[in-house]
N, C-alpha and C positions, 0 to 999 in steps of 0.2 A: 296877458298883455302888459305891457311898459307902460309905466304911470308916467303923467305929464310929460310927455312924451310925442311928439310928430314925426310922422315914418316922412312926408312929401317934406317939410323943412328940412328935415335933419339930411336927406341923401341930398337937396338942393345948394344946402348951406353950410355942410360940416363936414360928411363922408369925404373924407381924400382932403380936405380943406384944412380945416382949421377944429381944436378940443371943442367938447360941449360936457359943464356939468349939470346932470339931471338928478336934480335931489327928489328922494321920494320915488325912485323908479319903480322899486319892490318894496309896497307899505309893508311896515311891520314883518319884514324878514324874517324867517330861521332856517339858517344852514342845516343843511340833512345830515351833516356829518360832525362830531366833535373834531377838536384835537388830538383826543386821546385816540382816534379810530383813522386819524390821520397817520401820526405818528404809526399805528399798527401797520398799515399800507406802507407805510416808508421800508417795514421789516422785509416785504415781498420781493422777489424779485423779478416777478412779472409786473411791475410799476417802476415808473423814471422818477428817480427822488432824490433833493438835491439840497444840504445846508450850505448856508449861506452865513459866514461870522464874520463881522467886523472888529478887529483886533486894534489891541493900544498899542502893541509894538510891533517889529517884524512886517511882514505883509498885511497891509491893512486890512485885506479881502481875504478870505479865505474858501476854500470852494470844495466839499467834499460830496462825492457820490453815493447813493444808496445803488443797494437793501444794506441796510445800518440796524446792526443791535440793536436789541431793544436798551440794552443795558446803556447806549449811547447816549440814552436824553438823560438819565438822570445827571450825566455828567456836563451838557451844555452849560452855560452860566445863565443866571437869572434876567439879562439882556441882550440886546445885539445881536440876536440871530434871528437866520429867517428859512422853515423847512417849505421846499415847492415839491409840492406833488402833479404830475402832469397826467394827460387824460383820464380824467376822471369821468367824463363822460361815456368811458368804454367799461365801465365797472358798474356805478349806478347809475338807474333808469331814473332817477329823478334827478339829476344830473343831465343827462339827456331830454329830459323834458325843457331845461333847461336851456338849452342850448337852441332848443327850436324856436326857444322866444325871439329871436335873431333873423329868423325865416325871410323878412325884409334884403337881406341879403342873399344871392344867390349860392344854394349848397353847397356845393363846388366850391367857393372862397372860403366856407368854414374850415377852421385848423379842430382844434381841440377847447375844452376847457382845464384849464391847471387852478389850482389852491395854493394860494400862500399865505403858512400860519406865522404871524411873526409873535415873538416874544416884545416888550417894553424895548423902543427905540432901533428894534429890529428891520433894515432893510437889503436889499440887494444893490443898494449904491446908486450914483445918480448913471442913468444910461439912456440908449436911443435905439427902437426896435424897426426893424426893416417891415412891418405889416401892422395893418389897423387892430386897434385893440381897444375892447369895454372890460373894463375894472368895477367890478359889485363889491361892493364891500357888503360881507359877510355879517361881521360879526364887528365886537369893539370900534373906538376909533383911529385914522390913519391922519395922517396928515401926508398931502399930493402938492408938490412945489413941482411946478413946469417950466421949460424955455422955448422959444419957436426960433432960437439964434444957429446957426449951423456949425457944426462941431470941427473943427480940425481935424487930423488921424494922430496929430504929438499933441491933441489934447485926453489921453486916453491914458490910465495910470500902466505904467511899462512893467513889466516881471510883475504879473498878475494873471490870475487865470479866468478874471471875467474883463470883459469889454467896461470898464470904470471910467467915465469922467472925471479928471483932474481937476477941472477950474469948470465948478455949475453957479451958475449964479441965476437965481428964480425970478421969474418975469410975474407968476401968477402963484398963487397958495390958495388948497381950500382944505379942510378936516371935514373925512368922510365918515359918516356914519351906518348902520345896518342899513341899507335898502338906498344911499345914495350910489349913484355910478356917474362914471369918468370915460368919456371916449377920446381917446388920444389916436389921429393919423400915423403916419408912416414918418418915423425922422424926428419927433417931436422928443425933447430931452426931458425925462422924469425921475421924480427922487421921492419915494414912497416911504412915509416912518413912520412906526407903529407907536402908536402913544399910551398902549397899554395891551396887553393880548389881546389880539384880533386876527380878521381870516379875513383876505379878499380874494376871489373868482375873476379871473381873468378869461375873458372869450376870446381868443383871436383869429386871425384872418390871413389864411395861406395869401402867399403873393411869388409866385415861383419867378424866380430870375430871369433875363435876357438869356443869361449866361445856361442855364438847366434847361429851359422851353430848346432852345436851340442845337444843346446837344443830346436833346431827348429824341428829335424830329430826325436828327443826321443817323444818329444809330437806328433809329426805326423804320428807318427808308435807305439806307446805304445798301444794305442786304440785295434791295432791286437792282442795282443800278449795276452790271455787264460789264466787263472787263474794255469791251471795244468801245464802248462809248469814251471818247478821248478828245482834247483838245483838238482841233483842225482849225487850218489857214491853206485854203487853195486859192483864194486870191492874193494870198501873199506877194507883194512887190518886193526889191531889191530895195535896201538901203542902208546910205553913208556910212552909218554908224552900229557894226553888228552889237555893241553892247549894250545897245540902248534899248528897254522895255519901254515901246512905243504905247501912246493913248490907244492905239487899233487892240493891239494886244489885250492890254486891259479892260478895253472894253468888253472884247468877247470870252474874256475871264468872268467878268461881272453877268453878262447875258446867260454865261452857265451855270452857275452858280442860283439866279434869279429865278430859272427857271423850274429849278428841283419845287418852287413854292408855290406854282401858276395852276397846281391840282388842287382845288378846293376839297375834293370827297377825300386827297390823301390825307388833308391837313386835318380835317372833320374826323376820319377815324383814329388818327393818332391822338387828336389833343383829348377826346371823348376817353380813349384809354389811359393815356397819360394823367390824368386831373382824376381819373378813379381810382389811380393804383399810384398819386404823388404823394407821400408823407404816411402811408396806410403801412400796419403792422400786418406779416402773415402769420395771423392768427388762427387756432383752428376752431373751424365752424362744423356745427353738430349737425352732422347730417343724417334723414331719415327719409323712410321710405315707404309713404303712405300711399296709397291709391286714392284716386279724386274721391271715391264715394269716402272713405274714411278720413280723409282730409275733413270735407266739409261738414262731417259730422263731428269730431270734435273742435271745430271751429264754433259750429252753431252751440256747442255746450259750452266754452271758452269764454266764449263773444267778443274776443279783441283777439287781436294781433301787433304783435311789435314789432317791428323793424332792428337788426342786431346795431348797437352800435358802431362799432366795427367796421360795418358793409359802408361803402360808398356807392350813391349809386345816382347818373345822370342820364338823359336824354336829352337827344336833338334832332329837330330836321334838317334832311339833308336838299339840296337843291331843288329834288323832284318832290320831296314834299313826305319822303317817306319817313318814319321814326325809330331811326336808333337806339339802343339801349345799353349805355356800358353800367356795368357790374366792377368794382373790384378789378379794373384793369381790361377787363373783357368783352366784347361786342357781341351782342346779343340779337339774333334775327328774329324781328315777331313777327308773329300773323296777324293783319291788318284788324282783325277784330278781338285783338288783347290792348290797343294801343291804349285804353281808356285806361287799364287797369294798370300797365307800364307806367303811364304818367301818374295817378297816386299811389303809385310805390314808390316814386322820386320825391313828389311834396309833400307828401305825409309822412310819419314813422310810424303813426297808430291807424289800425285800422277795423274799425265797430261792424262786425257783421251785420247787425242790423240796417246799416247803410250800405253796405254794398251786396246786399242778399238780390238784388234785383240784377245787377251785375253779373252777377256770378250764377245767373241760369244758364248764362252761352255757356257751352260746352268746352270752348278754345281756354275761355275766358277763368273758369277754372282749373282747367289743367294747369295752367300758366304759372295761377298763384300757387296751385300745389305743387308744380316745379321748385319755386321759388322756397317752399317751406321745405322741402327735402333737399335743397342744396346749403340748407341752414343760416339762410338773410330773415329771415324772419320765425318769430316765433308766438308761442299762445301766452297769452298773458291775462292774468285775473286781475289786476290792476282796476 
């Protein structure tokens, strides 16, 4: 749980509003991961990793991409950089446990968690992120200067390869310490400097565009939509002026267009898929091929279950009251007496046999989950 800390204040009074600093969130901190084990992950290149230098001449920004040599760091200078490593909650499980401290939030809005180690005076420049985001500080301390002032587009440093504010000027300042965090909305301008080696955790919060939701929905329903279904005007009248695109006209532009969205169960299945399989890597999941009786027997010797981090996975009801299951982009048909177990596969990620042993005497009710373990969303874990 989050120290000092209110889940009803903070969505009342902060969420999408206005920053909130919470000192003391995670008493007495310690990052699961060094530096040194950082930097080794930057060598991979099944990880997003990314340095970040601020230079005295030339391009003041500089912005280089991993998997980066190892031989790289020892060449960095002794300030002024900053390495990000991104999903790291797809790598380690305590990372992932992580991340579920957030649960106050619905699933579906979580992005990732990224690490950024900065060296002494190391930042990423002052900037403004299009999605909500909680900043842990890790490790060492930061210093966080904010503005709630709205940025221009020629306030943005030009022939640079990150989004930099030119002219920042701080409204607010605080030095974060291990176990303090920062929640900054959507828009809010930040300028993060490390005041001596340190690591902060970043959580954030998908928020898919106007622009993506909408041409998500047109490509996933165009496919239906018959060649003959065509503009008509049989009440069409004569008039004065053939070049004029009349309000009639328009209107009945607008009426067809309005309409492709008057299907609630089409909207229901696409965004269900959409938001399972938005910002998801296709990754390969280990798949196997147990039989229910051998399922549950090494389950019951296991005793947990983990959820991959990887999977995305939601449910909804639909009008009639039935319950959908996407997976990973996929719509899933249950049998009415798996619903229980569909739903803590979506709010949990751990799952203690001991507590669902009573569960899992229906019959449907474990096939389900052993579907579920053989199509490789979930796994045994001795944790």
């Amino acid at each position: 749980m989050i120290d000092n800390f209110d889940i009803t204040d903070f969505l009342k009074n902060y969420w999408q509003k206005k920053p909130l600093l919470i000192r003391s969130a995670f008493p007495d901190y310690q990052p699961p991961i060094s530096a040194e084990e950082l930097a080794g992950l930057a060598c991979e290149d099944f990880i997003e990793s990314r340095i970040i230098q601020e230079n005295k001449s030339g391009i003041k920004w500089s912005l280089e991409n991993g998997p980066f040599r190892e031989s790289r760091f020892s060449t960095l200078p002794e300030s002024h950089w900053t390495l990000l490593i991104q999903g790291l909650n797809k790598v380690f499980p305590e990372f992932d446990d992580l991340l579920h401290q957030f649960n106050f939030i619905p699933s579906w809005r979580v992005d990732d968690l990224m690490a950024s180690y900065a060296a002494p005076e190391g930042s990423v420049g002052p900037h403004l992120d299009q999605y909500d985001v909680f900043l842990l500080q890790a490790s060492g301390r930061r210093k966080w200067m904010i503005s709630e002032q709205p940025v221009d587009e020629d306030n943005f440093e030009a022939d640079s390869p990150l989004k930099i504010i030119k002219h920042f000027t701080a409204e607010l300042e605080w030095i974060l310490e291990a176990g303090d965090m920062l929640y900054l909305p959507p828009n809010v301008s930040h300028y993060g400097i490390g005041l001596e080696n340190c690591m902060t955790f970043s959580i954030g919060f998908r928020a898919p565009s106007h622009a993506e939701l909408l041409s998500s929905y047109v490509d996933d329903h165009i496919s239906e939509l018959t060649d003959n279904l065509r503009y008509n005007d049989p009440d069409l009248s004569g008039q004065q002026n053939p070049g004029e695109i009349t309000s009639d006209a328009i209107s009945k532009v607008q009426e067809i267009l309005l309409s492709q969205f008057k299907d609630r169960t089409r909207l229901e299945n696409w965004y269900g898929r959409f938001i399972t399989d938005y910002l998801t890597n296709d990754e390969n999941l280990e798949e196997n091929e147990l039989t229910p009786i051998e399922f549950i027997n090494s389950y019951k010797e296991s005793g947990r279950l983990r959820r991959i981090a990887s999977v995305r996975v939601n449910y909804l009801y639909d009008q009639n009251g039935h319950l959908s299951l996407f997976i990973n982009g996929t719509k899933y048909t249950l049998k009415p007496d798996t619903n229980e177990m569909a739903k803590l596969f979506c709010n949990q990620h751990i799952y203690v046999y001991e507590e669902l042993k009573t569960l899992l005497d229906d019959e449907n009710t474990l096939a389900f989950l052993c579907e579920l373990f053989n199509a490789g969303y979930i796994e045994f874990s001795d944790e």
